[in-house]
N, CA, C and O atoms as a GROMACS GRO file, in nm:
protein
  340
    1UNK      N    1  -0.628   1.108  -1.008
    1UNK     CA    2  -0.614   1.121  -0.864
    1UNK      C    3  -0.469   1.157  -0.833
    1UNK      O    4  -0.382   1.099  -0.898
    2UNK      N    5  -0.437   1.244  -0.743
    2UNK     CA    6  -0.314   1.265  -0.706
    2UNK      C    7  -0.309   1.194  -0.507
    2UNK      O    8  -0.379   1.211  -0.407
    3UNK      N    9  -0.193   1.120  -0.538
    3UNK     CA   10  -0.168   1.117  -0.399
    3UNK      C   11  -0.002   1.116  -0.356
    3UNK      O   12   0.091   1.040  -0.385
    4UNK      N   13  -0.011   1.211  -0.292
    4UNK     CA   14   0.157   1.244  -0.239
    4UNK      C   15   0.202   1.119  -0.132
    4UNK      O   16   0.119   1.058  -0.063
    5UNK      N   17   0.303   1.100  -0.131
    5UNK     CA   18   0.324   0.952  -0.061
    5UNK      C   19   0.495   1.034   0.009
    5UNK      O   20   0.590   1.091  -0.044
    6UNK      N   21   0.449   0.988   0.179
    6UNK     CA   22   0.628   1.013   0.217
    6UNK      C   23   0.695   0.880   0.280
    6UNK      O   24   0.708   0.842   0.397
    7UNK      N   25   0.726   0.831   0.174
    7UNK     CA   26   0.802   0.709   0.208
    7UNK      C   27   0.958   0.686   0.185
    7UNK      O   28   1.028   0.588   0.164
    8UNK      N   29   0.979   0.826   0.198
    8UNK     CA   30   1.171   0.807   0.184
    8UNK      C   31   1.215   0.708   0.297
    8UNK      O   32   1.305   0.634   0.257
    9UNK      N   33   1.175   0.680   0.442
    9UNK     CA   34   1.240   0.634   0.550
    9UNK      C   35   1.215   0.499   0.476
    9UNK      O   36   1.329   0.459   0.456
   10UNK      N   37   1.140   0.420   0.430
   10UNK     CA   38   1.082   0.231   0.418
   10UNK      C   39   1.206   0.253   0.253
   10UNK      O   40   1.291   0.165   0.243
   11UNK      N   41   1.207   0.327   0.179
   11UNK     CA   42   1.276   0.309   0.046
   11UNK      C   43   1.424   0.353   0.107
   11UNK      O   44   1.513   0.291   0.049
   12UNK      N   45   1.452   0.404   0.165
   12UNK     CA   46   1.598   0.421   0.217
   12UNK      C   47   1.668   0.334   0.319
   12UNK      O   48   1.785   0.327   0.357
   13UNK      N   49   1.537   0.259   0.356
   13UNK     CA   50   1.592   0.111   0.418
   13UNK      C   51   1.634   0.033   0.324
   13UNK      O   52   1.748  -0.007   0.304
   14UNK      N   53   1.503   0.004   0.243
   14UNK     CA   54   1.550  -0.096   0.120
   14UNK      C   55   1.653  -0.099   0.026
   14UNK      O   56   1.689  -0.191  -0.047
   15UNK      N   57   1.691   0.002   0.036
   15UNK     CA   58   1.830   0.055  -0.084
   15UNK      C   59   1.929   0.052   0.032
   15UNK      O   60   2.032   0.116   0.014
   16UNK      N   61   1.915  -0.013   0.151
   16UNK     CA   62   2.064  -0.019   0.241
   16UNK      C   63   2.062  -0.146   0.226
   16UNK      O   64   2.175  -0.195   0.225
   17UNK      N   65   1.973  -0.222   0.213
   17UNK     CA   66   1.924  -0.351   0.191
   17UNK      C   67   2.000  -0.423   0.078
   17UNK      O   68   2.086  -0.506   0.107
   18UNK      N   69   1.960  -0.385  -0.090
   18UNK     CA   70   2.004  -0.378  -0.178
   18UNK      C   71   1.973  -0.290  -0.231
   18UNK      O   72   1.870  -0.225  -0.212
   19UNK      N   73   2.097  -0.263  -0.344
   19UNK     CA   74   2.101  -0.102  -0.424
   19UNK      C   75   1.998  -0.147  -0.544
   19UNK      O   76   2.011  -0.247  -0.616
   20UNK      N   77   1.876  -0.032  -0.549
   20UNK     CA   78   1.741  -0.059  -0.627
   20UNK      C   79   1.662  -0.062  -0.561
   20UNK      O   80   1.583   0.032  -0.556
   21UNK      N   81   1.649  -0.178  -0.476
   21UNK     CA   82   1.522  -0.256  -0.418
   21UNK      C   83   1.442  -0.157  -0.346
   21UNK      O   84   1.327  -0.195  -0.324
   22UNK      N   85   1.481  -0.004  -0.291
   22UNK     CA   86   1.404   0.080  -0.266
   22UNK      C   87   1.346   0.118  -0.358
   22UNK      O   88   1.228   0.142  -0.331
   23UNK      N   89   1.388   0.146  -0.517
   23UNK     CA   90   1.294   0.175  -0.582
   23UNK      C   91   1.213   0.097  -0.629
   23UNK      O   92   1.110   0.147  -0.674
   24UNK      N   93   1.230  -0.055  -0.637
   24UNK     CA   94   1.155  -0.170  -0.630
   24UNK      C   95   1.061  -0.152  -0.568
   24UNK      O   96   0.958  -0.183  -0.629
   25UNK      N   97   1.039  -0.096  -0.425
   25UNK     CA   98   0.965  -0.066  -0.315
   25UNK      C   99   0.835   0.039  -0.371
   25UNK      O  100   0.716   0.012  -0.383
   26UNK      N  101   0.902   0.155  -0.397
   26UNK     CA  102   0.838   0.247  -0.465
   26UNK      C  103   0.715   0.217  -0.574
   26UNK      O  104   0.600   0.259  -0.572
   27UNK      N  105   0.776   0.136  -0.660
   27UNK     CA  106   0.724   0.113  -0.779
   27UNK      C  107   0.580  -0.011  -0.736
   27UNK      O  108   0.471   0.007  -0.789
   28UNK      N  109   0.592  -0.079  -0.679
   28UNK     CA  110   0.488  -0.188  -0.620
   28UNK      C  111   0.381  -0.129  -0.549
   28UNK      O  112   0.263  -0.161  -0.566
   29UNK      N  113   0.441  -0.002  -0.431
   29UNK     CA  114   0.370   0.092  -0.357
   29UNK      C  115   0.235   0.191  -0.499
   29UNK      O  116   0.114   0.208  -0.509
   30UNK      N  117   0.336   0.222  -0.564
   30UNK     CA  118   0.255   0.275  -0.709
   30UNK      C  119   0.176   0.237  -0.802
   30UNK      O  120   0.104   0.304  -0.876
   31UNK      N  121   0.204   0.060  -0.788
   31UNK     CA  122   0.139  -0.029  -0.916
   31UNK      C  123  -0.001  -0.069  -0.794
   31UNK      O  124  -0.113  -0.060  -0.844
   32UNK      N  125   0.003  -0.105  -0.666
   32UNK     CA  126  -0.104  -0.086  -0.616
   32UNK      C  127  -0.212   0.021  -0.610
   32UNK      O  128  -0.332  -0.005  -0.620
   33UNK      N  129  -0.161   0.144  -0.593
   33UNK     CA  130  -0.251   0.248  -0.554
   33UNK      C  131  -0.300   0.239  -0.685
   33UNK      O  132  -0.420   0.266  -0.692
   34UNK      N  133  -0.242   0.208  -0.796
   34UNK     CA  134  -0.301   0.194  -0.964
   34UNK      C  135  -0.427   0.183  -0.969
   34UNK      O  136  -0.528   0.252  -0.983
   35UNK      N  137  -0.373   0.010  -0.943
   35UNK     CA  138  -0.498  -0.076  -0.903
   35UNK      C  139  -0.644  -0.076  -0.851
   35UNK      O  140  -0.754  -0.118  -0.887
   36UNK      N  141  -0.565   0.022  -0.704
   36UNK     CA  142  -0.707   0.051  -0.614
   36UNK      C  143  -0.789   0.152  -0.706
   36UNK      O  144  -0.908   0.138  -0.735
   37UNK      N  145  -0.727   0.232  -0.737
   37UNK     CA  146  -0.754   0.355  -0.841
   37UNK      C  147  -0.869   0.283  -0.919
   37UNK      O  148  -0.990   0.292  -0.898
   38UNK      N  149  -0.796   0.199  -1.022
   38UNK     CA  150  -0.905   0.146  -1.117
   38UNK      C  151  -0.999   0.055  -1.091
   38UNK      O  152  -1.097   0.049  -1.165
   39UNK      N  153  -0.986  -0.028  -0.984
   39UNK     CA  154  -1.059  -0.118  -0.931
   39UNK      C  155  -1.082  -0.096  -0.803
   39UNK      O  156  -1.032  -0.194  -0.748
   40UNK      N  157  -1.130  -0.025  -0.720
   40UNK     CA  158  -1.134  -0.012  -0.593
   40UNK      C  159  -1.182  -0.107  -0.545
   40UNK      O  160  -1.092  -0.154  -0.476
   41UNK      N  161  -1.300  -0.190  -0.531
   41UNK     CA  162  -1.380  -0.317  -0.478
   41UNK      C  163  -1.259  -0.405  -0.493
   41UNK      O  164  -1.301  -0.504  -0.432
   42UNK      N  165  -1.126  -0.440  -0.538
   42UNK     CA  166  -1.053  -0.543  -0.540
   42UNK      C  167  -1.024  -0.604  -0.442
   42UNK      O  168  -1.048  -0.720  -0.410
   43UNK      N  169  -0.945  -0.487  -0.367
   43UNK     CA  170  -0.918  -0.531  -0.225
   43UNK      C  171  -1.019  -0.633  -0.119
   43UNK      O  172  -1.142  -0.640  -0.126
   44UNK      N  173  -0.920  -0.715  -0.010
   44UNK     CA  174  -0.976  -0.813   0.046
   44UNK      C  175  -1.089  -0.730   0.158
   44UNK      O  176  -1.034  -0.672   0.252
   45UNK      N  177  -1.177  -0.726   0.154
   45UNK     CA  178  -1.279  -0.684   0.280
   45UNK      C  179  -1.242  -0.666   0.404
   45UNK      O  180  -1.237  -0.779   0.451
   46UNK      N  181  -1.210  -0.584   0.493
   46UNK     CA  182  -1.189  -0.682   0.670
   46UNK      C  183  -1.326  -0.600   0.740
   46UNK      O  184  -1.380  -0.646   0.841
   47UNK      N  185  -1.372  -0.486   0.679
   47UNK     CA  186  -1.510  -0.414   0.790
   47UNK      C  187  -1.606  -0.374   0.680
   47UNK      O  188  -1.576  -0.383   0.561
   48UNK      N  189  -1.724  -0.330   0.726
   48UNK     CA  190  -1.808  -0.345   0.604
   48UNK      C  191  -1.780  -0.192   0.551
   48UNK      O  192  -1.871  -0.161   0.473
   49UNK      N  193  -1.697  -0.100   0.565
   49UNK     CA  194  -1.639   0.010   0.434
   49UNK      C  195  -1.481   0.013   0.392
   49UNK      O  196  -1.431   0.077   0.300
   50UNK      N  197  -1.403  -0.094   0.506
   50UNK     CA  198  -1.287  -0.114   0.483
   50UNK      C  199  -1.237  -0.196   0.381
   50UNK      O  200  -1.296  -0.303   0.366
   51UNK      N  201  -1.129  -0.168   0.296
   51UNK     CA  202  -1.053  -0.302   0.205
   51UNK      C  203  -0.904  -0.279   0.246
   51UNK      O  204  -0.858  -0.174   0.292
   52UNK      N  205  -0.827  -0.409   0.219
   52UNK     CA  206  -0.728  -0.430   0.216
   52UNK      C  207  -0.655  -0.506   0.075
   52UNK      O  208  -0.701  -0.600   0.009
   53UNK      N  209  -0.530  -0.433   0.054
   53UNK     CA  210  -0.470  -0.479  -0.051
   53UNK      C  211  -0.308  -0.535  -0.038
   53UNK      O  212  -0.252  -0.450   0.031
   54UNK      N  213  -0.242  -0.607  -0.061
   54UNK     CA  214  -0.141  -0.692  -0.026
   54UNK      C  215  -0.025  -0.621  -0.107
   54UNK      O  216  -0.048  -0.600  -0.226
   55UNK      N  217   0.058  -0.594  -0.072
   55UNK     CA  218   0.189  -0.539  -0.205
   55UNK      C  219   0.286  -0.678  -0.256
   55UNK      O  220   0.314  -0.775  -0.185
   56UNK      N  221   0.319  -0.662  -0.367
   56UNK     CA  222   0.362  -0.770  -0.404
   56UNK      C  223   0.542  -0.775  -0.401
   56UNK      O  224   0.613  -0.692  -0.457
   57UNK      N  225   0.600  -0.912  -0.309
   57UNK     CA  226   0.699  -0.862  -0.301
   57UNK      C  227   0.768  -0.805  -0.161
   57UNK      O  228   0.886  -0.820  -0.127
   58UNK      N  229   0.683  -0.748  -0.104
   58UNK     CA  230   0.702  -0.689   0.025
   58UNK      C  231   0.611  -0.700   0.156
   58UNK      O  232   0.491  -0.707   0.132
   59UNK      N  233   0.637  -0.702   0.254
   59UNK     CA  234   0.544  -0.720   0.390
   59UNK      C  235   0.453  -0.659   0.435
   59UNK      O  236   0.408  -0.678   0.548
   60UNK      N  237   0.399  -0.552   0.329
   60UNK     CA  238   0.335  -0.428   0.331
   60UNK      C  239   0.141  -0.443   0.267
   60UNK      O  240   0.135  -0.474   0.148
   61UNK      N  241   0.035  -0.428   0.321
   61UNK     CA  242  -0.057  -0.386   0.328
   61UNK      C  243  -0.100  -0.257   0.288
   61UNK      O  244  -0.017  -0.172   0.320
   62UNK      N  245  -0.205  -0.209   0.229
   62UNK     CA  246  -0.268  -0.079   0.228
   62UNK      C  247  -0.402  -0.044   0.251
   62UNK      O  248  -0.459  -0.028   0.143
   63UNK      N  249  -0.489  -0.024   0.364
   63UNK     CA  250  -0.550  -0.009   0.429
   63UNK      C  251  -0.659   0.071   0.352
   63UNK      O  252  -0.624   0.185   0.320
   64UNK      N  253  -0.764   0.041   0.322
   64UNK     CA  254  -0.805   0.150   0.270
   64UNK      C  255  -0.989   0.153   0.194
   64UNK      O  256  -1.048   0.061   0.136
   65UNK      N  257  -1.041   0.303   0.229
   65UNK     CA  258  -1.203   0.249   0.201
   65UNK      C  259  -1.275   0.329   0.045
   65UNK      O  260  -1.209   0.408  -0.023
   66UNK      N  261  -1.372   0.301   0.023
   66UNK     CA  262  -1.442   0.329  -0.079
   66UNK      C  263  -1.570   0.363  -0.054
   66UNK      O  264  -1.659   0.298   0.001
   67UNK      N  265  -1.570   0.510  -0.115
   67UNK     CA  266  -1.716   0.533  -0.049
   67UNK      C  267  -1.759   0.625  -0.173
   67UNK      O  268  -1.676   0.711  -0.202
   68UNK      N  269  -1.849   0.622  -0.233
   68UNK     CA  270  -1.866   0.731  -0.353
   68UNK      C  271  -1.770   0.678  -0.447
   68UNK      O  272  -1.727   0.566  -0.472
   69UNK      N  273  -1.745   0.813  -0.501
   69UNK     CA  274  -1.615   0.759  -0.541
   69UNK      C  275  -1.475   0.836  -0.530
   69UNK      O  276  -1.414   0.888  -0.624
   70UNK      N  277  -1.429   0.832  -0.370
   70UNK     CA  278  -1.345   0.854  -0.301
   70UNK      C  279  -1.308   0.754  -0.211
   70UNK      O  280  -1.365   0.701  -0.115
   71UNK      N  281  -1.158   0.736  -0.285
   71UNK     CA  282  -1.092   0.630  -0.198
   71UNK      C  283  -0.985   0.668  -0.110
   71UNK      O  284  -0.882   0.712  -0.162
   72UNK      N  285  -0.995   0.657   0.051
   72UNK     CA  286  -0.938   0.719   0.126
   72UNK      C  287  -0.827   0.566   0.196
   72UNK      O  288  -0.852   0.462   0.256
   73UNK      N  289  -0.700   0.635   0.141
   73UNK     CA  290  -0.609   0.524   0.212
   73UNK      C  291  -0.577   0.560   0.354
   73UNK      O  292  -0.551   0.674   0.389
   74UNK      N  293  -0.580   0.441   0.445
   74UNK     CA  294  -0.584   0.520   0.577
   74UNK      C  295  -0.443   0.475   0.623
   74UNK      O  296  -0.367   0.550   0.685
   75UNK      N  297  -0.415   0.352   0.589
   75UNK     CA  298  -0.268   0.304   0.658
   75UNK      C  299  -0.175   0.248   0.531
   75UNK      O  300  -0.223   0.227   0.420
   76UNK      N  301  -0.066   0.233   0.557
   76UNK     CA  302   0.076   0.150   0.469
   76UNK      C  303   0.095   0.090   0.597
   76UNK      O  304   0.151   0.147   0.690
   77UNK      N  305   0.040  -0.050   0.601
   77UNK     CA  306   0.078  -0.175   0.700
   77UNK      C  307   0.182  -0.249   0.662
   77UNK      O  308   0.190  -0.328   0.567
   78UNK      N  309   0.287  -0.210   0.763
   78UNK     CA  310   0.412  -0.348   0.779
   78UNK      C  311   0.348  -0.435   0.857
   78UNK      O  312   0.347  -0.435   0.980
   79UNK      N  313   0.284  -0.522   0.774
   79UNK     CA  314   0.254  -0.679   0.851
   79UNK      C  315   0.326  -0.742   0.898
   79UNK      O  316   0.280  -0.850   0.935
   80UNK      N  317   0.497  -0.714   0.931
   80UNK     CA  318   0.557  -0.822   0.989
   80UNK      C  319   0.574  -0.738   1.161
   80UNK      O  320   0.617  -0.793   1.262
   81UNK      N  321   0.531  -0.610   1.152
   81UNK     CA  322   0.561  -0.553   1.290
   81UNK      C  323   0.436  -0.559   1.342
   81UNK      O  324   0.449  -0.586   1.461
   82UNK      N  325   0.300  -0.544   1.307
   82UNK     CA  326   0.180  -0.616   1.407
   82UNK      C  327   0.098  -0.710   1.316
   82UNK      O  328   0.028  -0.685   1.218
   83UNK      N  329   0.128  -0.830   1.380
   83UNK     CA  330   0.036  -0.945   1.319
   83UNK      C  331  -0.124  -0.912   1.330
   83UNK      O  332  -0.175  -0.850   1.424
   84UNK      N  333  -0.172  -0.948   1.254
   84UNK     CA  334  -0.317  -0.892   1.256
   84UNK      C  335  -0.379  -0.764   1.224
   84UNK      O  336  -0.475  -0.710   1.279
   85UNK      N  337  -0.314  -0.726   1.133
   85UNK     CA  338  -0.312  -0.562   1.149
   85UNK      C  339  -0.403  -0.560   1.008
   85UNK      O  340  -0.438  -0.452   0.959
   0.00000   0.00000   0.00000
C-alpha cells in the first residue's frame, strides 16, 4: 500500500519542541498505519464501518474504515484540540 502523508506542519512543531521528536512523530505516525495495514480490525470501533487507532506517545488518533480490502484513513485526530473526536 502506498500512502503519501503531509505532515511537515505537526513534525516541525515537534522538532521546535525537541530536536528529533518530530521524527519521533513521524515514525509512530508510520508504525501505526503498519499496523492498520496488517491488521485492520485492530482498531477501537466508534460506528459500525469506522475504527479508531491511538498513536503511541502522542495526542493523535487515526480515523479510519475497512471495507473489502481497502482501508480508507479519513482523519489524523489531535485529541487534545476536540475532546470527543
Amino acid at each position: 500500500m502506498i500512502i503519501r502523508i503531509h505532515s511537515e506542519a505537526r513534525k516541525e512543531y515537534y522538532e521546535e519542541q525537541v530536536v528529533g521528536l518530530g521524527d519521533d512523530f513521524i515514525d509512530e505516525i508510520e508504525k501505526v498505519l503498519d499496523f492498520i495495514e496488517q491488521q485492520p480490525s485492530s482498531g477501537t470501533k466508534i460506528t459500525k464501518s469506522e475504527r479508531r487507532f491511538l498513536v503511541s506517545h502522542f495526542p493523535y488518533g487515526i480515523l479510519y474504515s475497512v471495507e473489502d480490502n481497502l482501508n480508507t484513513i479519513f482523519a489524523f485526530m489531535n485529541l487534545k484540540r476536540k475532546p470527543g473526536y
